[in-house]
N, C-alpha and C positions, 0 to 999 in steps of 0.2 A: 504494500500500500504506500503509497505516496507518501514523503514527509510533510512535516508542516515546514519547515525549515526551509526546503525549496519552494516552496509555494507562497510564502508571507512577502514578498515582495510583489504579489499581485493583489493582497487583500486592499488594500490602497487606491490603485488603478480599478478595481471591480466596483466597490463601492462608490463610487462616484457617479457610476455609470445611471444614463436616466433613460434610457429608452425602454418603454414597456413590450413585452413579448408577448407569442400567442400564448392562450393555459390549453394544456390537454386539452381533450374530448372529455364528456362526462363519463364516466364507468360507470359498470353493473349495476352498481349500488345508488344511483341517483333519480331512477327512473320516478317522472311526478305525474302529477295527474289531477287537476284543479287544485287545490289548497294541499293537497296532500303528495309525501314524495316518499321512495321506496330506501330504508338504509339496508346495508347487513349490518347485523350485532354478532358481535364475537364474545364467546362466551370463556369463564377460566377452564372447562373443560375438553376446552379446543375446540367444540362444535362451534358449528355459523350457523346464521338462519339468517332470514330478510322481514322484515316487520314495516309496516307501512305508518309515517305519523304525518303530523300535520308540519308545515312549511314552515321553516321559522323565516320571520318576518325581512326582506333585505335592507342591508343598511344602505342610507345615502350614498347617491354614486361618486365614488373619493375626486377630489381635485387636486390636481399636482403628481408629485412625485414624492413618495413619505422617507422617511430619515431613519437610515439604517445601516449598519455593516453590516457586508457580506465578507466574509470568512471562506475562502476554498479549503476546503478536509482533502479533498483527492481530488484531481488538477493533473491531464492526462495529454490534454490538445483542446485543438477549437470545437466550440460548443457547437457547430455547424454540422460535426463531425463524431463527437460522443453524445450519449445518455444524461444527459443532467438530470440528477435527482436533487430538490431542494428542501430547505428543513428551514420550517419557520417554528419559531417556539412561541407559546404564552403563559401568562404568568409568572414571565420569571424578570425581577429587577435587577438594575443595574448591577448590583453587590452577588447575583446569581448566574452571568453571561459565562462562568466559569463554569459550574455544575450545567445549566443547559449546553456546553461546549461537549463536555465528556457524554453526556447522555445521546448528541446526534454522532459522537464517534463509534459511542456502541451500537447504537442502531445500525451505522454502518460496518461494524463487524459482524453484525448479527446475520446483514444479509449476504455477506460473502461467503459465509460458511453455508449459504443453500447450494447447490448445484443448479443454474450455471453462474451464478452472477461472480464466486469467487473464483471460477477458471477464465472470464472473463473483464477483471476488474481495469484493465489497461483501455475500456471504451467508452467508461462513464467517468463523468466528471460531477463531486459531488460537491454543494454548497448549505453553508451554513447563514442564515439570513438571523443578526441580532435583534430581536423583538423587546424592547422593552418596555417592562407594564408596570404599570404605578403601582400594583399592589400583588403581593405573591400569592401564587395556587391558583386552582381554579373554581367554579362556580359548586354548586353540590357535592362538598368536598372534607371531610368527610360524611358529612349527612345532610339529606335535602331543606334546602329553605337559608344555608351561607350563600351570601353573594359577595365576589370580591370584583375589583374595579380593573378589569386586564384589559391589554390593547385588541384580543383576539377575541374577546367572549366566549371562551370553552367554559364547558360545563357537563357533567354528568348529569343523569335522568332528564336528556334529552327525551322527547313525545312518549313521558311517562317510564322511561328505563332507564335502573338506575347505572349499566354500566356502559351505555351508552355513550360518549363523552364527545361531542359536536363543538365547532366551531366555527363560528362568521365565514365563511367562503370567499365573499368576495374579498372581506378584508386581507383574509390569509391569501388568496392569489393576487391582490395587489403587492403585499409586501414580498410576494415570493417574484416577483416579477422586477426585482432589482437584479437576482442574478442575470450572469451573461444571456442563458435562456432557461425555460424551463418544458420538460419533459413530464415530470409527476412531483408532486410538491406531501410533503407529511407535515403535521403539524404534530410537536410534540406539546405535552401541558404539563407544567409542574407540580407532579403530583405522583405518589409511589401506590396509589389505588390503582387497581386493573381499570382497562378500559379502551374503546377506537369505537371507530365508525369505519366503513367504506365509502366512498364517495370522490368527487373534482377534488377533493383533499381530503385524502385517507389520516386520520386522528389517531394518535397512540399515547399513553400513559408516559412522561420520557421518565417517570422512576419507575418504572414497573417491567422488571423485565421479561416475564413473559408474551406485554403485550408488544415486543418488538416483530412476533411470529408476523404479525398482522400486514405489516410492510412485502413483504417477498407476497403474499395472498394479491394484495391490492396490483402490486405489476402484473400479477400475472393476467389482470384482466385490462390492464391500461396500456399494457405495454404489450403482451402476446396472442391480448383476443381472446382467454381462454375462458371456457364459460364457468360457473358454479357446479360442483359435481355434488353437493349434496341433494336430497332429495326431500326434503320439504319445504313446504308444508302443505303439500296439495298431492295429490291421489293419482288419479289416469292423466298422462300426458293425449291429447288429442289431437296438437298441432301438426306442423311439417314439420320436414327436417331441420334444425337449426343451422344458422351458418356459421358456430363456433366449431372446433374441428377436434372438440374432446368431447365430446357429445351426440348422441345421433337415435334412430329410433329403428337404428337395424345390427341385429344381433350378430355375434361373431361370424355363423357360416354365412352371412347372407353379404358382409360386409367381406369377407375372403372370394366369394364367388362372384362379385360385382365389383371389387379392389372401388371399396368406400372406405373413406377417412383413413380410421388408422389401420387398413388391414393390413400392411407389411410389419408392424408391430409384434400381431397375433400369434402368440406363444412364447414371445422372447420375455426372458426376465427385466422384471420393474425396478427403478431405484426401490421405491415407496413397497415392494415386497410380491413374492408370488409373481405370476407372469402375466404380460397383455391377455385381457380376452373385453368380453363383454358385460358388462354389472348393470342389472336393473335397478333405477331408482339413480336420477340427476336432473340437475336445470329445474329442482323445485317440485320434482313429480318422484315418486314414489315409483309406480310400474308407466310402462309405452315408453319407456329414455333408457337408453344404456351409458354408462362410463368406461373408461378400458382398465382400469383396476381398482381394487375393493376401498381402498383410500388413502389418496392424495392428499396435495396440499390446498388444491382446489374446492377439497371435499372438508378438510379438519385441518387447523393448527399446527402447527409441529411438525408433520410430514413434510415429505419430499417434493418434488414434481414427481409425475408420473414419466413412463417415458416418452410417450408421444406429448408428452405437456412438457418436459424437458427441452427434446429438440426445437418445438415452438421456440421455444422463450430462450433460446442460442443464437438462431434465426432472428428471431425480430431484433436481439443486441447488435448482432452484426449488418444487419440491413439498416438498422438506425446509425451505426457509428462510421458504418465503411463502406457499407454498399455490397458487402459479402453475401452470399449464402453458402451454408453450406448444406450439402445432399442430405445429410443424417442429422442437423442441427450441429450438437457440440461436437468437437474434433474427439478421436476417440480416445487421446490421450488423457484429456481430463475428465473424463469417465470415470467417476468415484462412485457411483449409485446409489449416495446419501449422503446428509448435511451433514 
């Protein structure tokens, strides 16, 4: 990983910078629907689900350009060219830029040790954006009904759950929009309670470390396309076929005999365990969806990618950073078959 030592002579020149960038696309987790919009919830027992609440209200549309250091953690080449991943923090005061410092270095060791992002770390460039709030922690924190006065407005028992933990969106991709560019943006919040959201800004606990799993989940649908492999909360799948490419509603022999999605997979061993085949029950449906093995990272916390969700998301790194593909995804040398 990069040092800070070669890189601190650009925190200077970066910060300065005023030109605003595109944000992502919304991901999985943002879908809305008049007043109401779709999160995933992550739970401390690594399962996800997706639960539907109501809109939190947007804030004024910001003017100018806000006042902030960017900090490069890993600093690889032009932003044109790598993955920018950016970290904006809340809740944390001036007297705390140090502990939220350390908190977004571990998040980024966190997600090296997944397969592929640490056999890959030479394509992303990551940034740390200083958020400073007038006042430390965050909203419902440790019990509902504190409110504290932060620049991001994160809070837990976000649309009535309590480990929920949301924050202002626009606000947070306006401040993350100082970096060079941005690709996907986390917000951490000062706070060692479990907790995230999915969303245009995936939210994590930045003292809690369990809830760093949450980040390496959230690319894999912002960044490689890849769909939800759990299966709730809904029964018979009745739709088409989806256009995610870890998901489908045709079973192993039918997917080998028609070379759909992942049939060249079928039968090889999985990071995530046991070998490709076909698993009823993804994309929110119980039976009519298959997955190609029993659980992912896509599916639960903790896990791996799968191997067809693997090569994905080698692929999309190297088509974001270089323009590469390659035939199998990851090169077979950094083929470890788990985080």
């Amino acid at each position: 990983m990069a040092a800070r030592q070669r890189l601190s002579v650009l925190a200077v020149a970066v910060a300065t910078l005023g030109a605003l960038v595109a944000i992502a696309p919304p991901g999985h987790g943002t879908a809305a629907s008049g007043d109401t919009e779709v999160r995933e919830v992550f739970s401390p027992d690594s399962s996800i689900t997706r639960v539907r609440i109501p809109k939190r209200r947007p804030t004024a549309e910001p003017l100018g350009i806000p006042s902030a250091d960017v900090v490069p953690i890993h600093w690889t080449g032009p932003s044109n060219q790598r993955l920018d991943l950016v970290f904006v923090g809340d809740g944390y005061t001036r007297d705390e830029l140090g502990k939220y410092h350390d908190q977004v270095v571990r998040r980024w060791q966190q997600l090296l040790e997944v397969v592929p992002f640490g056999q890959l770390e030479d394509r992303f460039n990551v940034w740390q954006v200083n958020v400073v709030s007038p006042e430390s922690g965050v909203d419902n924190d440790p019990v509902r009904g504190i409110s504290r006065n932060t620049t991001l407005d994160m809070g837990f028992w976000c649309g009535g759950l309590e480990r929920l933990l949301c924050v202002d969106e626009r606000r947070a991709q306006w401040y993350a929009a100082l970096a060079p560019e941005v690709d996907q943006v986390v917000a951490l919040g000062n706070t060692t309670k479990y907790g995230g959201a999915g969303g245009r800004v995936a939210t994590s606990s930045g003292g809690n470390e369990q809830a760093g799993q949450i980040v390496p989940h959230e690319l894999g649908h912002s960044l490689g396309g890849l769909a939800d492999e759990y299966d709730y909360p809904n029964d018979l799948y009745r739709g088409t076929e989806p256009r995610e490419v870890n998901v489908s509603i045709h079973d192993a022999r039918t997917q080998q005999e028609r070379r759909l999605k992942w049939h060249r997979y079928i039968g090889r061993p999985s990071p995530d365990g046991g070998l490709v085949g076909a698993f009823e029950g993804a994309y929110y449906h119980r039976r009519g969806v298959y997955r190609p093995t029993e659980n992912s990272l896509m599916r639960s916390l903790g896990r791996p990618f799968n191997l067809p969700g693997r090569d994905v998301m080698a692929d999309a790194i190297l088509r974001k950073a270089d323009g590469q593909r390659q035939a199998g995804g990851l090169p077979a040398v950094a083929h470890h078959g788990a985080h």
